[in-house]
N, C-alpha and C positions, 0 to 999 in steps of 0.2 A: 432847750431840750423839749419842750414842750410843744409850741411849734412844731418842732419834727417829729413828734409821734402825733400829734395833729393834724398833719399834712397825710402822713404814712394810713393814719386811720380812714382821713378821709378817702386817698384813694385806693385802699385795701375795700370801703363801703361802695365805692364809685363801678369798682372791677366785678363785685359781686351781683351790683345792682344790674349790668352791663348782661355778664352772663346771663341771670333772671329772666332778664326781657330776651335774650335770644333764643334760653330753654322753651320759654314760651311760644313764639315764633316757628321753632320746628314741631312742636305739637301739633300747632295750629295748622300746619301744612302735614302735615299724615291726618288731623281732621276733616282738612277741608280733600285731600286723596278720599277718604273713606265715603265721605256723603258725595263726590262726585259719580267714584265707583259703583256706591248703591242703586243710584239712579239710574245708571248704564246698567248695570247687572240686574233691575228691578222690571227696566221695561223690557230684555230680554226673555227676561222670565214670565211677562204677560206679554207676550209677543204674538205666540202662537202662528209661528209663521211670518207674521206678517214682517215687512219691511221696519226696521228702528234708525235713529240717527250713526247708531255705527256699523260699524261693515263687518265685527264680528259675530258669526253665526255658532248657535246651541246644535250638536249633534243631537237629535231624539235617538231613542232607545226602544227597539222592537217590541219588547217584553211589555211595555206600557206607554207607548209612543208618547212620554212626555219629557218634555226640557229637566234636565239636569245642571243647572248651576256646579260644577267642580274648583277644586283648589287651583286650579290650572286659569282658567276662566279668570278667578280673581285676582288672581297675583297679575294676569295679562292686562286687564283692565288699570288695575291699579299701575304699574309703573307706567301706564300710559298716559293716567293721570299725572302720575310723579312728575315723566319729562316736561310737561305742560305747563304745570305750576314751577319747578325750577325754572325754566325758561323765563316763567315772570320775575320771581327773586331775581336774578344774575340780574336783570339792570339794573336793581339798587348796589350789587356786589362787587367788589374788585378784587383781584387778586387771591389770597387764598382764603379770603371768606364766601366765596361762592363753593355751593354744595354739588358734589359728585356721588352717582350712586353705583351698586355693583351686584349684578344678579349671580348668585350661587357662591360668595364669598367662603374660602373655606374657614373654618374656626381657629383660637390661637391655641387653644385647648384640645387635647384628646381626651376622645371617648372609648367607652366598653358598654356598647349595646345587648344585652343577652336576648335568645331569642322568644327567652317566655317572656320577656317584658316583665320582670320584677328589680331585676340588677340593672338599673341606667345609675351610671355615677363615672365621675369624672378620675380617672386609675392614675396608680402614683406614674409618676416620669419614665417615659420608654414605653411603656405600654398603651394599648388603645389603639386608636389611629383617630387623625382628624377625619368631622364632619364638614358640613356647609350648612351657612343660612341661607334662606330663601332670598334676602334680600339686604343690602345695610345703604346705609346715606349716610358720607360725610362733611365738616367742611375742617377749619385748621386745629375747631376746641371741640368740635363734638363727632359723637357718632352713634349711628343708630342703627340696632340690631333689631331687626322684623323677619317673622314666621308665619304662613299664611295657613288656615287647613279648613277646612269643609264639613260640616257636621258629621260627616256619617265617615271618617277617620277612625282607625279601632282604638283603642286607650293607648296601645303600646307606640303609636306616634302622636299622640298628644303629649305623652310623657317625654318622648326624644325630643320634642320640640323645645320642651320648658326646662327639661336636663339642661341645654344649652344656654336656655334665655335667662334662667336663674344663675348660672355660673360664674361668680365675682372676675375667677379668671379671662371671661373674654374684654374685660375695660382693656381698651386699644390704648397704648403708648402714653398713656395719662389720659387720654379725653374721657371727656364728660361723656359718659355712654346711656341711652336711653333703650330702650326695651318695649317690644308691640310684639302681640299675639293678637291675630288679627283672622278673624272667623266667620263663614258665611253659610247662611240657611235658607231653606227653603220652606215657608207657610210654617213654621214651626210658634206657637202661642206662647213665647216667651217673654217675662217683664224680668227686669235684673235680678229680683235674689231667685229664681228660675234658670236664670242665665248662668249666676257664680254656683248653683247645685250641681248644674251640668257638667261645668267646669271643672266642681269640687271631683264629681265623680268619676271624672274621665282621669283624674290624676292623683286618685286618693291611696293615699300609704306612699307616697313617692317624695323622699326627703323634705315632707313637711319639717324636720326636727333639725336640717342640716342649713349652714348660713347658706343666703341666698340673696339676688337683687332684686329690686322689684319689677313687675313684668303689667304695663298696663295690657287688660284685653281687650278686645272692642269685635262686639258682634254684630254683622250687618245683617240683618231679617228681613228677607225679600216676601213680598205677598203681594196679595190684588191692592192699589192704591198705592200709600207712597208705602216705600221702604222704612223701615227702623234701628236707629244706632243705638245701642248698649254701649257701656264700657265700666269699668271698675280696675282696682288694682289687684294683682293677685301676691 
């Protein structure tokens, strides 16, 4: 009897230790997305015209003929990162541990947006309508919910964003579901508790009191030199 809860414990610690290393794993590949992307979005934004390693170009802007970095920008960059780096994962991967990703995924959850931006909250059954995430990545145990947005977003979609990202209800069919808010600036002098006041404040009074999951953020800060990553849990 003994033996057999022996065994059962052992590979009850084996399966846990297993997942661990793979939670880790996909982190580590929306890390290494993030400081790729920065790079790219970094010498974009000290371009100034000139020619960079990638072919996508910054509209300027009449009013102040300078580069714009937008959420659009980032998210393009970045899944283009994504396909890059999975392309490297699948040769270690077989079968349904290789990850697939899916841009504008709609939610399992319905929402009720109001339009002052005070009421975001997830409305009983029948009501609401679904949303969409910016972006999710699966494989057979996990899955990953990402929202991209741009400093200068007004509060009332910072809040739609983390409405979502907080929501227990979107954990997909059991898996292990991870959570990225994921943010990009321009020359803004930011050091992390900077960063999480910003945060605080673009999203303050909005179901701090209600359960929620956790939602890592990570901000990429473009300027002259290299770029810089933030990140914290919210």
């Amino acid at each position: 009897m003994c033996l057999i809860l022996d065994q059962e414990q052992s590979r009850c610690w084996a399966e846990a230790q297993k997942k661990k290393q793979e939670m880790k794993e996909i982190k580590a590949i929306i890390n290494e997305c993030c400081r790729r992307s920065s790079d790219i979005l970094n010498e974009l934004y000290n371009s100034n015209g000139r020619p960079t390693k990638t072919f996508l170009g910054i509209p300027s802007y009449q009013r102040n003929a300078k580069l714009r970095i937008s959420e659009q920008e980032l998210r393009f960059v970045f899944v283009n990162q994504l396909e890059e780096i999975l392309k490297e994962e699948t040769l270690s991967k077989k079968g349904n541990d290789r990850f697939y990703y899916y841009v504008e995924e709609p939610t399992k959850d319905r929402y009720r947006f109001s339009k002052n931006g005070h009421l975001l909250d997830s409305p009983r059954s029948g009501e609401g309508q679904s949303a969409n995430f910016d972006l999710t990545i699966e494989n057979n145990q996990f899955k990953v919910l990402i929202e991209f947005k741009a400093k200068t977003a007004t509060p009332f979609s910072y809040k739609k964003d983390f409405c979502k990202l907080w929501n227990p209800k979107e954990k997909r069919n059991g898996k292990d579901t991870l959570r990225f808010f994921i943010n990009v600036f321009e020359n803004t002098p930011f050091d992390k508790e900077k960063y999480q006041k910003f945060i605080d404040s673009k999203i303050a009074g909005f179901l701090k009191e209600e359960k929620r999951e956790s939602v890592e953020v990570i901000g990429i800060f473009l300027r002259k030199g290299k770029a810089d990553i933030i990140s914290f849990v919210e």
